[in-house]
PDB file of N, CA, C and O in Angstrom:
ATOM      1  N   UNK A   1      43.202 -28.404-103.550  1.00  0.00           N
ATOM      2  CA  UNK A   1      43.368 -27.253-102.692  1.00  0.00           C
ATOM      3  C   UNK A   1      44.256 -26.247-103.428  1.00  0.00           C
ATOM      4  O   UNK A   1      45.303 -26.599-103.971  1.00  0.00           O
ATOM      5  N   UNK A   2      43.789 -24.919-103.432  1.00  0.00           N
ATOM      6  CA  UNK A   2      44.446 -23.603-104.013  1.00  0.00           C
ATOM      7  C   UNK A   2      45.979 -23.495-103.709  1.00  0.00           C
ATOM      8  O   UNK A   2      46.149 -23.376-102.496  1.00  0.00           O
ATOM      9  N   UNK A   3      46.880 -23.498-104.255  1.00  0.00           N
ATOM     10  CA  UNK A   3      48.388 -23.392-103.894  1.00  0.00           C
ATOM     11  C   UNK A   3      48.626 -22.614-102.701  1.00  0.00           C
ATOM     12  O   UNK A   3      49.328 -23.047-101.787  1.00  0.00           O
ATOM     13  N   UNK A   4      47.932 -21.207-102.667  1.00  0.00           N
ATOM     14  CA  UNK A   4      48.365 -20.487-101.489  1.00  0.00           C
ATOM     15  C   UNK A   4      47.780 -20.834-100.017  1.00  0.00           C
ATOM     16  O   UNK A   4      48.299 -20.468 -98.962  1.00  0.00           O
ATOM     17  N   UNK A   5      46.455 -21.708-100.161  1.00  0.00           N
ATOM     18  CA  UNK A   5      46.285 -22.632 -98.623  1.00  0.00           C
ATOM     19  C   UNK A   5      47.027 -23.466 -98.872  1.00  0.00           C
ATOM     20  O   UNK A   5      48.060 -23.117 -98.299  1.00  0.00           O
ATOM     21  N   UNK A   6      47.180 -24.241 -99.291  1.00  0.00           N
ATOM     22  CA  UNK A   6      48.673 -25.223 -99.030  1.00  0.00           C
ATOM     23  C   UNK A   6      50.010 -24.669 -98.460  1.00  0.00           C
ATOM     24  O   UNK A   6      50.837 -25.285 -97.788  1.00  0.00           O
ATOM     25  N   UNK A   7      50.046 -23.344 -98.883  1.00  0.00           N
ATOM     26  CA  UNK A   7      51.408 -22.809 -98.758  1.00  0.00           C
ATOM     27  C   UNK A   7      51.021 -22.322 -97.315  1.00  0.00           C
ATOM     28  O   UNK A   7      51.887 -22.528 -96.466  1.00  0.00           O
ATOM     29  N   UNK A   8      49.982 -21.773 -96.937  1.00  0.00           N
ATOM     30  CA  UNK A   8      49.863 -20.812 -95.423  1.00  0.00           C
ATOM     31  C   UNK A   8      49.759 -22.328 -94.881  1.00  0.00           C
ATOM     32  O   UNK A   8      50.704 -22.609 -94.144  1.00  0.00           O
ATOM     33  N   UNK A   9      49.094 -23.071 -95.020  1.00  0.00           N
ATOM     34  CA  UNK A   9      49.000 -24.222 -94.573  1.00  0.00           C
ATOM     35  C   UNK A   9      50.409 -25.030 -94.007  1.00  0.00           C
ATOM     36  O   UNK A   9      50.530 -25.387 -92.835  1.00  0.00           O
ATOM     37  N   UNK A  10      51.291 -25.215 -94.907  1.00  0.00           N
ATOM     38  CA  UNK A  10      52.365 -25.476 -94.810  1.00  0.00           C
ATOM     39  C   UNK A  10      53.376 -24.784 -93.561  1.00  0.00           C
ATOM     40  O   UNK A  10      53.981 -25.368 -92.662  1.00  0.00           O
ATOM     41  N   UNK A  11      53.327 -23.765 -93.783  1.00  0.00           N
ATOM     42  CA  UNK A  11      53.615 -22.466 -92.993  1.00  0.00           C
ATOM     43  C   UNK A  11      53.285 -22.408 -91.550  1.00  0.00           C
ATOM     44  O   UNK A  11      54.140 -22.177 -90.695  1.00  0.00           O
ATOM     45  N   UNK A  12      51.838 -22.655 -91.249  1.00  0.00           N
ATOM     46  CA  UNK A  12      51.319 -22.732 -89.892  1.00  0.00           C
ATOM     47  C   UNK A  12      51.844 -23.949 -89.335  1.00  0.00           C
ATOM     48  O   UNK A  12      52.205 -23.908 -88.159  1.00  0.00           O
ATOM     49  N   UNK A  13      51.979 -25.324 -90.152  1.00  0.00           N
ATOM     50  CA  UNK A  13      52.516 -26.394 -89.691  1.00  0.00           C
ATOM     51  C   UNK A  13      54.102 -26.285 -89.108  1.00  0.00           C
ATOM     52  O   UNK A  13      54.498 -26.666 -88.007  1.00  0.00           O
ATOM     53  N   UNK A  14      54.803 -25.713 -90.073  1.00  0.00           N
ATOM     54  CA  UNK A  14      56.290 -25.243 -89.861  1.00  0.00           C
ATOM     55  C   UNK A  14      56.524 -24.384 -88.172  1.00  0.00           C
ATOM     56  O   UNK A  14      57.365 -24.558 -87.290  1.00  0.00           O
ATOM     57  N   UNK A  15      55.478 -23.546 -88.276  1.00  0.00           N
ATOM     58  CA  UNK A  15      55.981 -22.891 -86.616  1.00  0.00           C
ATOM     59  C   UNK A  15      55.646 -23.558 -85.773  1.00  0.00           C
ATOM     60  O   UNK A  15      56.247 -23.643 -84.701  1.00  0.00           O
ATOM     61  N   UNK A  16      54.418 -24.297 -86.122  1.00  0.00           N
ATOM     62  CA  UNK A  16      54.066 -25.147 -85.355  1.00  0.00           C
ATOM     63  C   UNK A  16      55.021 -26.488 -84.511  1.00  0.00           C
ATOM     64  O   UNK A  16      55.084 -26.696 -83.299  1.00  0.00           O
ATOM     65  N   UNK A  17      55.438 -26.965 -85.214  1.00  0.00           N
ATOM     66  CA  UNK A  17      56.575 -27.868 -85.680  1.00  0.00           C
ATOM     67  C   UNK A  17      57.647 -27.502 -84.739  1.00  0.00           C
ATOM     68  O   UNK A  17      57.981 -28.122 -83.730  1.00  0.00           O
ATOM     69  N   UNK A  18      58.226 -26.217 -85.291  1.00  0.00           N
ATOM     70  CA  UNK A  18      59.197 -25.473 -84.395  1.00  0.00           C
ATOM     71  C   UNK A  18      59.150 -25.394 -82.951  1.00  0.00           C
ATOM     72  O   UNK A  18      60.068 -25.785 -82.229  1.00  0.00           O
ATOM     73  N   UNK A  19      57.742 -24.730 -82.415  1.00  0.00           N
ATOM     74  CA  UNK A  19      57.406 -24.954 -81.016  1.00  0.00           C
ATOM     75  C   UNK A  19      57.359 -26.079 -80.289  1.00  0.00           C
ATOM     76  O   UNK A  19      57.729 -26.398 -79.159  1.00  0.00           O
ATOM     77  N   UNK A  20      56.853 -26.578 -81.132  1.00  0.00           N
ATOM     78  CA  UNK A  20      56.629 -28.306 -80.230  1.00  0.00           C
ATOM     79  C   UNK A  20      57.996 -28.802 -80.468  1.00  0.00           C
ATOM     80  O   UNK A  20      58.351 -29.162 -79.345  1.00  0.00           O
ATOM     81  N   UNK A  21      59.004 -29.036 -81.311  1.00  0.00           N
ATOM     82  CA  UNK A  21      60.027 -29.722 -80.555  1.00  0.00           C
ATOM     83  C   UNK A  21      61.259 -28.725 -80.076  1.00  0.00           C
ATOM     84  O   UNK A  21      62.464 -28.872 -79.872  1.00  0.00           O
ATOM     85  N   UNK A  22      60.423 -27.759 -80.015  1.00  0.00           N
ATOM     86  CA  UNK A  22      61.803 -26.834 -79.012  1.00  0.00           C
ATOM     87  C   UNK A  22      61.237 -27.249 -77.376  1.00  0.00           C
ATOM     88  O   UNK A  22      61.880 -27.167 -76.330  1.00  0.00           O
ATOM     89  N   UNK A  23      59.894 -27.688 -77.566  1.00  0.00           N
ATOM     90  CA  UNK A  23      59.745 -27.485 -75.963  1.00  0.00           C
ATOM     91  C   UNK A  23      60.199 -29.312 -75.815  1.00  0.00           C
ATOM     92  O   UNK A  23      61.121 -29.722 -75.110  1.00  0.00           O
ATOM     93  N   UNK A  24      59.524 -29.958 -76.447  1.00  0.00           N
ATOM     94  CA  UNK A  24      59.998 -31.420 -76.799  1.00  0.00           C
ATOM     95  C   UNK A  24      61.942 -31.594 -75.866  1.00  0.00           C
ATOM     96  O   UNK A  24      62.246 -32.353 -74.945  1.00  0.00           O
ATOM     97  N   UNK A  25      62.626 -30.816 -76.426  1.00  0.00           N
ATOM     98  CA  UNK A  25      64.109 -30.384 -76.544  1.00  0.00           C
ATOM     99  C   UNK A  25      64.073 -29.726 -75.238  1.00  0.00           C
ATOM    100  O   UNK A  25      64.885 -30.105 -74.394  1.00  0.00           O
ATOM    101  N   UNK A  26      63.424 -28.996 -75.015  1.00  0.00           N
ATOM    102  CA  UNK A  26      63.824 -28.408 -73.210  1.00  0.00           C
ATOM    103  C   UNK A  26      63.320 -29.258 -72.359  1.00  0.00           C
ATOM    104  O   UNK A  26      63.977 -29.317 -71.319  1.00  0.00           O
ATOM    105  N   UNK A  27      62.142 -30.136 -72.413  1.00  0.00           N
ATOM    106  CA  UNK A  27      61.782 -31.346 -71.687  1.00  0.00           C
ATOM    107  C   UNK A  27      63.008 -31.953 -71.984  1.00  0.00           C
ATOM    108  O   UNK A  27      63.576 -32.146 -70.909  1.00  0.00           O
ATOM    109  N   UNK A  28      63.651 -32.323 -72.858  1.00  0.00           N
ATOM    110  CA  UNK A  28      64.537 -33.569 -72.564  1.00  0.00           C
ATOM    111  C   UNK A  28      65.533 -33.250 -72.031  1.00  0.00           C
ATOM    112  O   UNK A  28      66.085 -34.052 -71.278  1.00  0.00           O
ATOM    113  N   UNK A  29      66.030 -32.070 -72.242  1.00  0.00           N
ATOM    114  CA  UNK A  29      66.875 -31.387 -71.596  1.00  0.00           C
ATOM    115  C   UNK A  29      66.921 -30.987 -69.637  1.00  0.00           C
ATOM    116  O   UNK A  29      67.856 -31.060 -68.838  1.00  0.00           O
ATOM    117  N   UNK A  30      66.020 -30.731 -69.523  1.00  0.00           N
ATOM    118  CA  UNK A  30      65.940 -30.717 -68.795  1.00  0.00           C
ATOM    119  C   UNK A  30      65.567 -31.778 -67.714  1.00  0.00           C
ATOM    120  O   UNK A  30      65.692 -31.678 -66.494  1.00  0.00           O
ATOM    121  N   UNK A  31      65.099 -32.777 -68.419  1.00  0.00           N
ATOM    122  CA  UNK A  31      65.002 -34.641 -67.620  1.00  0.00           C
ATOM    123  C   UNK A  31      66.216 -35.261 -67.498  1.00  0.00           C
ATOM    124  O   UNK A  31      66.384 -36.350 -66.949  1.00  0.00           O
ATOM    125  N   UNK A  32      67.276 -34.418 -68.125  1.00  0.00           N
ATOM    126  CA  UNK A  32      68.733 -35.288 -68.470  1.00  0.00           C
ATOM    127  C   UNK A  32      68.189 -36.724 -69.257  1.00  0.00           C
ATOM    128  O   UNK A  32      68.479 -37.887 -68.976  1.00  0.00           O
ATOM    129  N   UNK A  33      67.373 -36.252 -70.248  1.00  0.00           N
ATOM    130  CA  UNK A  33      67.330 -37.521 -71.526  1.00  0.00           C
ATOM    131  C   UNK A  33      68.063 -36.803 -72.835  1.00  0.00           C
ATOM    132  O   UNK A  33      67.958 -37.364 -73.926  1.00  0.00           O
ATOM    133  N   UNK A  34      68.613 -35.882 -72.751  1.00  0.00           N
ATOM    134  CA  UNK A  34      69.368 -35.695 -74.375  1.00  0.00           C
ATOM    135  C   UNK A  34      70.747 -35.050 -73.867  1.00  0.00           C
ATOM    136  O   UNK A  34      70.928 -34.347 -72.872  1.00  0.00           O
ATOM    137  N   UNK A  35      71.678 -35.490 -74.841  1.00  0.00           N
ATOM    138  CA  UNK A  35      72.957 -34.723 -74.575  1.00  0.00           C
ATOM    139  C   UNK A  35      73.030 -33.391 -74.344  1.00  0.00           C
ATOM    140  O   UNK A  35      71.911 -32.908 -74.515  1.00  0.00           O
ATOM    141  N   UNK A  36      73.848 -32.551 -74.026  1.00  0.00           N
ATOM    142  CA  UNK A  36      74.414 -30.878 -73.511  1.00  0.00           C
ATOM    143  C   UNK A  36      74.676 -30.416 -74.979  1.00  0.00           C
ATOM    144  O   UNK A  36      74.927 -29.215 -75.076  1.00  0.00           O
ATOM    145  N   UNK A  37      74.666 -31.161 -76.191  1.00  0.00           N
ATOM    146  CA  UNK A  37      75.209 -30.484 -77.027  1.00  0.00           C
ATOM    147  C   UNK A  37      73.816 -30.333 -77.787  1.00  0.00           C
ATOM    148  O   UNK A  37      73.736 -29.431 -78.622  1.00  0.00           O
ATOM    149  N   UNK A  38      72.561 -31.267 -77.524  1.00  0.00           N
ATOM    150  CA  UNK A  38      71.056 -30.912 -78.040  1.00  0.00           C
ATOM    151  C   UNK A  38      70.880 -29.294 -77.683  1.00  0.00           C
ATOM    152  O   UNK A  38      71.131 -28.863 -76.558  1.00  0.00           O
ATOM    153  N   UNK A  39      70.358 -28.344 -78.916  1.00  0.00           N
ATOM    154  CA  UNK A  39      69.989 -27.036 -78.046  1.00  0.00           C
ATOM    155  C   UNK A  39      69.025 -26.944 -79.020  1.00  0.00           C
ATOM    156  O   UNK A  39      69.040 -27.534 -80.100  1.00  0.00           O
ATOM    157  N   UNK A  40      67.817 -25.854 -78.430  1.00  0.00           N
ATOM    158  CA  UNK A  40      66.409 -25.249 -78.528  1.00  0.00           C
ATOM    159  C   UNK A  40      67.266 -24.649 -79.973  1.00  0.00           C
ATOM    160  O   UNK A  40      68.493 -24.566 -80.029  1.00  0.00           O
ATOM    161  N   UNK A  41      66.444 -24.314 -80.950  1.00  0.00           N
ATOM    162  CA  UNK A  41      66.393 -23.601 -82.237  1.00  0.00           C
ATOM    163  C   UNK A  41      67.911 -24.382 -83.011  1.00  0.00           C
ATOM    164  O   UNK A  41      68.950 -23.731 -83.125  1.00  0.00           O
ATOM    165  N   UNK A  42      67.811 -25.644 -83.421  1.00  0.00           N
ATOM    166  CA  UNK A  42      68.873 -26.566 -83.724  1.00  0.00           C
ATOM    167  C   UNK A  42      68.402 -26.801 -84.674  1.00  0.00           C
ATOM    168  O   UNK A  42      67.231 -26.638 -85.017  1.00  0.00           O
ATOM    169  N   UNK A  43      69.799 -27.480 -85.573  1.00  0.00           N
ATOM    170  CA  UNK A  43      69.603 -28.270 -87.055  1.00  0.00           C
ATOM    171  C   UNK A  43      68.376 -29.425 -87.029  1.00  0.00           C
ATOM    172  O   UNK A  43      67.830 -29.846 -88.049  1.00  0.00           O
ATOM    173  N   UNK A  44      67.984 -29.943 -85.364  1.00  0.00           N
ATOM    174  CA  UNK A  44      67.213 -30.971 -85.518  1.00  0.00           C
ATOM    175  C   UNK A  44      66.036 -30.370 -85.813  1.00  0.00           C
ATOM    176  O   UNK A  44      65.420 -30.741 -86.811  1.00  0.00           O
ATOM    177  N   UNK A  45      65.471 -29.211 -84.883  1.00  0.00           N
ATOM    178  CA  UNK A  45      64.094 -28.666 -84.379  1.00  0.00           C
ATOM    179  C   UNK A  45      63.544 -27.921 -85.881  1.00  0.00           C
ATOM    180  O   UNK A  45      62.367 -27.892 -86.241  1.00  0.00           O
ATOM    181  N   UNK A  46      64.593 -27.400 -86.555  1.00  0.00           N
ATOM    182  CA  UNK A  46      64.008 -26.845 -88.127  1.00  0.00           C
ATOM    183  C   UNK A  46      64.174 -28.065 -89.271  1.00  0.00           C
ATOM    184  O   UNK A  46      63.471 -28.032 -90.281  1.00  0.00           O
ATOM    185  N   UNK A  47      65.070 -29.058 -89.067  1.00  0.00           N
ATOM    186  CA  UNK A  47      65.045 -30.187 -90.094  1.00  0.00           C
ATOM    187  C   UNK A  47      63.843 -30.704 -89.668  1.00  0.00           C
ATOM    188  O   UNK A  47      63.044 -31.029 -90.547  1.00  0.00           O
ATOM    189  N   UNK A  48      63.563 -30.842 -88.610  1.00  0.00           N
ATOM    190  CA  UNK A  48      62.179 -31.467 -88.559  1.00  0.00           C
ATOM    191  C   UNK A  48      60.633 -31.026 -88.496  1.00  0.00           C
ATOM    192  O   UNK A  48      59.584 -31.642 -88.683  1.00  0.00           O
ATOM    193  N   UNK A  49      60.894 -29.889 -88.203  1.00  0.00           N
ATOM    194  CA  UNK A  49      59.583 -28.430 -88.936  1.00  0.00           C
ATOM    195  C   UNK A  49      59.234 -29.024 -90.125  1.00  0.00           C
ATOM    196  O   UNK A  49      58.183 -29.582 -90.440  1.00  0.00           O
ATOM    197  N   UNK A  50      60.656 -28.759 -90.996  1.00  0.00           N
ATOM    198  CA  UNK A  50      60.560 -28.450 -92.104  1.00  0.00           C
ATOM    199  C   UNK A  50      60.164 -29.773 -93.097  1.00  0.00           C
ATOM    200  O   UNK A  50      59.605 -29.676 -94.190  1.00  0.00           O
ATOM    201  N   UNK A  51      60.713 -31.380 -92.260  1.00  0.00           N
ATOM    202  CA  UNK A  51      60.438 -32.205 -92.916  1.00  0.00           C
ATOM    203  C   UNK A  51      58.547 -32.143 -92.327  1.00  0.00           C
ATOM    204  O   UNK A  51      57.823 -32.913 -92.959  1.00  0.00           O
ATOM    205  N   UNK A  52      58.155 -31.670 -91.709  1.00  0.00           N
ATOM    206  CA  UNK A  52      56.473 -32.074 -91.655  1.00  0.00           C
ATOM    207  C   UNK A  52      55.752 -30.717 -92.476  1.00  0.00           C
ATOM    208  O   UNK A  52      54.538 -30.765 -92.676  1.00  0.00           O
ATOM    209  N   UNK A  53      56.556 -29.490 -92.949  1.00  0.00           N
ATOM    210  CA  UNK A  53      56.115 -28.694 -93.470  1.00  0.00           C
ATOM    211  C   UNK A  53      55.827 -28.842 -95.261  1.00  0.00           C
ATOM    212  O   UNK A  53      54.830 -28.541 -95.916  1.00  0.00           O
ATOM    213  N   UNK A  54      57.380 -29.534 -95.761  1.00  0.00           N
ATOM    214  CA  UNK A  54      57.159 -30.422 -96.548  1.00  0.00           C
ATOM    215  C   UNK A  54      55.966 -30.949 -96.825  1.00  0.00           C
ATOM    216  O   UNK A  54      55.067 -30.396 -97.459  1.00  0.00           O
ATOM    217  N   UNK A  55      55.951 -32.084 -96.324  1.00  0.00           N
ATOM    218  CA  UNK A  55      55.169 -33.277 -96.194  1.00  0.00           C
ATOM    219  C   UNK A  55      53.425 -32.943 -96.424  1.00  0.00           C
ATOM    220  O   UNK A  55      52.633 -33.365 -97.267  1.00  0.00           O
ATOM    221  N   UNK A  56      53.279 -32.106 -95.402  1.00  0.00           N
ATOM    222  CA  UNK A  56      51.934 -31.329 -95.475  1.00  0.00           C
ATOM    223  C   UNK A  56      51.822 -30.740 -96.571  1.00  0.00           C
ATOM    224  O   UNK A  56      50.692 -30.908 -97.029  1.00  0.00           O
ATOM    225  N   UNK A  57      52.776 -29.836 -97.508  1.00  0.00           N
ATOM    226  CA  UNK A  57      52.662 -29.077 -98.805  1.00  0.00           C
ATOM    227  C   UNK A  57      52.521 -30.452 -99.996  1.00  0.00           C
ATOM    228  O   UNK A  57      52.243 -30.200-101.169  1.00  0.00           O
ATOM    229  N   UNK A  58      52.668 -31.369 -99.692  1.00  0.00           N
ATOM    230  CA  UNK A  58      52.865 -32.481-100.856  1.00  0.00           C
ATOM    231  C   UNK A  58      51.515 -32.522-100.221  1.00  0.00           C
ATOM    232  O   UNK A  58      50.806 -31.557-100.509  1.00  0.00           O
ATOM    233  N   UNK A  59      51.096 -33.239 -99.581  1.00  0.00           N
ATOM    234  CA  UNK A  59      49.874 -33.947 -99.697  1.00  0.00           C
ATOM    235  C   UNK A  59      48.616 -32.940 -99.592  1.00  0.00           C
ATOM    236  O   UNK A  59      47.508 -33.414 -99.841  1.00  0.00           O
ATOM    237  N   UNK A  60      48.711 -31.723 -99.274  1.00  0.00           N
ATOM    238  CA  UNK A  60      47.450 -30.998 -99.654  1.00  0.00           C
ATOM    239  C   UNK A  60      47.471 -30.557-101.202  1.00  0.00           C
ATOM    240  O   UNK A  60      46.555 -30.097-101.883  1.00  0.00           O
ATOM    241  N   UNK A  61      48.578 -30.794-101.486  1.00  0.00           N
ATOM    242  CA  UNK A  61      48.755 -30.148-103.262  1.00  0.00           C
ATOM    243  C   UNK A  61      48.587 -31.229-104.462  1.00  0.00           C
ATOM    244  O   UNK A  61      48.523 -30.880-105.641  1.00  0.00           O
ATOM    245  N   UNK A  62      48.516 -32.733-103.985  1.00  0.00           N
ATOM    246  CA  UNK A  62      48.499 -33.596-104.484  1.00  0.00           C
ATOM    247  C   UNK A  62      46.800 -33.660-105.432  1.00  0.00           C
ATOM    248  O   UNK A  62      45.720 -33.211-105.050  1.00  0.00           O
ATOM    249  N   UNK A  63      47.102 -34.326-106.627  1.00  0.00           N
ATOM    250  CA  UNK A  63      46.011 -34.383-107.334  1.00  0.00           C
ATOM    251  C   UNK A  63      44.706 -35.805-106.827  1.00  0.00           C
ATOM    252  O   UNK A  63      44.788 -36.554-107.800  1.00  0.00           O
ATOM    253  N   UNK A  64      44.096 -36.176-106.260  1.00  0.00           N
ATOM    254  CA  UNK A  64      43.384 -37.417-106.022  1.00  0.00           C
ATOM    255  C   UNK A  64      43.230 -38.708-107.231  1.00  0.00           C
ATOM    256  O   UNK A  64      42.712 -38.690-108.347  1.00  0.00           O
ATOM    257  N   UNK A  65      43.661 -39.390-106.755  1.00  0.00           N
ATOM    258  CA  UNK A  65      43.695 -40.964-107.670  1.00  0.00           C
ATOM    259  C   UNK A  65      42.385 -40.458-108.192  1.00  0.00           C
ATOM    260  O   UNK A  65      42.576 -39.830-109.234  1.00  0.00           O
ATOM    261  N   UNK A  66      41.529 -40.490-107.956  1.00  0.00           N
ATOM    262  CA  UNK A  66      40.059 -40.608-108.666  1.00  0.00           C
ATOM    263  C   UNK A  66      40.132 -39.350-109.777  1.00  0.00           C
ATOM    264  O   UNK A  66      39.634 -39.620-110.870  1.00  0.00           O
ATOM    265  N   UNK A  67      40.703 -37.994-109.617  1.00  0.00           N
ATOM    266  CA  UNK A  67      40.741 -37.325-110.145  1.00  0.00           C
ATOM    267  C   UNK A  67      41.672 -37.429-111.705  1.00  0.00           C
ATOM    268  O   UNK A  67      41.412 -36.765-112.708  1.00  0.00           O
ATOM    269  N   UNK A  68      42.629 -38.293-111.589  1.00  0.00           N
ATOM    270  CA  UNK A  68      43.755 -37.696-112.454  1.00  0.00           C
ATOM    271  C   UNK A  68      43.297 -39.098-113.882  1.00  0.00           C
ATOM    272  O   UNK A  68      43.745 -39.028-115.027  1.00  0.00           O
ATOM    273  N   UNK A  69      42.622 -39.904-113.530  1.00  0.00           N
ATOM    274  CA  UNK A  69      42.422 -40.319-114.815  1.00  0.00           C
ATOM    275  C   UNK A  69      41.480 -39.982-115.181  1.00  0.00           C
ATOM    276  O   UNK A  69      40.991 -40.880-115.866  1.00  0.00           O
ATOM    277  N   UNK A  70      40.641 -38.839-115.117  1.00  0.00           N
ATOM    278  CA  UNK A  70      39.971 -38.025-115.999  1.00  0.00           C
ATOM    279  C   UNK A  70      40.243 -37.008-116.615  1.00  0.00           C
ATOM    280  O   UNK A  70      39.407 -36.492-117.356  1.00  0.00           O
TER     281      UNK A  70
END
């Protein structure tokens, strides 16, 4: 895959990411399942964007076993 779909790719995953555990984070928040000090747009909600934004940029950029010993 071309670097720059990986990268928009990456990218769409990242906001993506963001939304879902900010609302993730106001559900719990609001169930009284997470502490008062959990808040929406936190070190957790972008460390963890960012670790699946990552993740997604490695493995669409990755070369295929079948490919690389040729």
């Amino acid at each position: 895959m071309p670097d720059f779909v990986a990268a928009a790719l990456a990218s769409a995953v990242f906001c993506l990411g963001v939304i879902a555990l900010n609302a993730l984070t106001r559900l719990a928040l609001q169930a009284h399942l997470a502490p008062d000090g959990l808040a929406e747009n936190g070190f957790l909600q972008y460390g963890g964007a960012l670790l699946l934004a990552g993740t997604t940029y490695r493995r669409a950029t990755r070369v295929p076993e079948r490919f690389a010993a040729e």
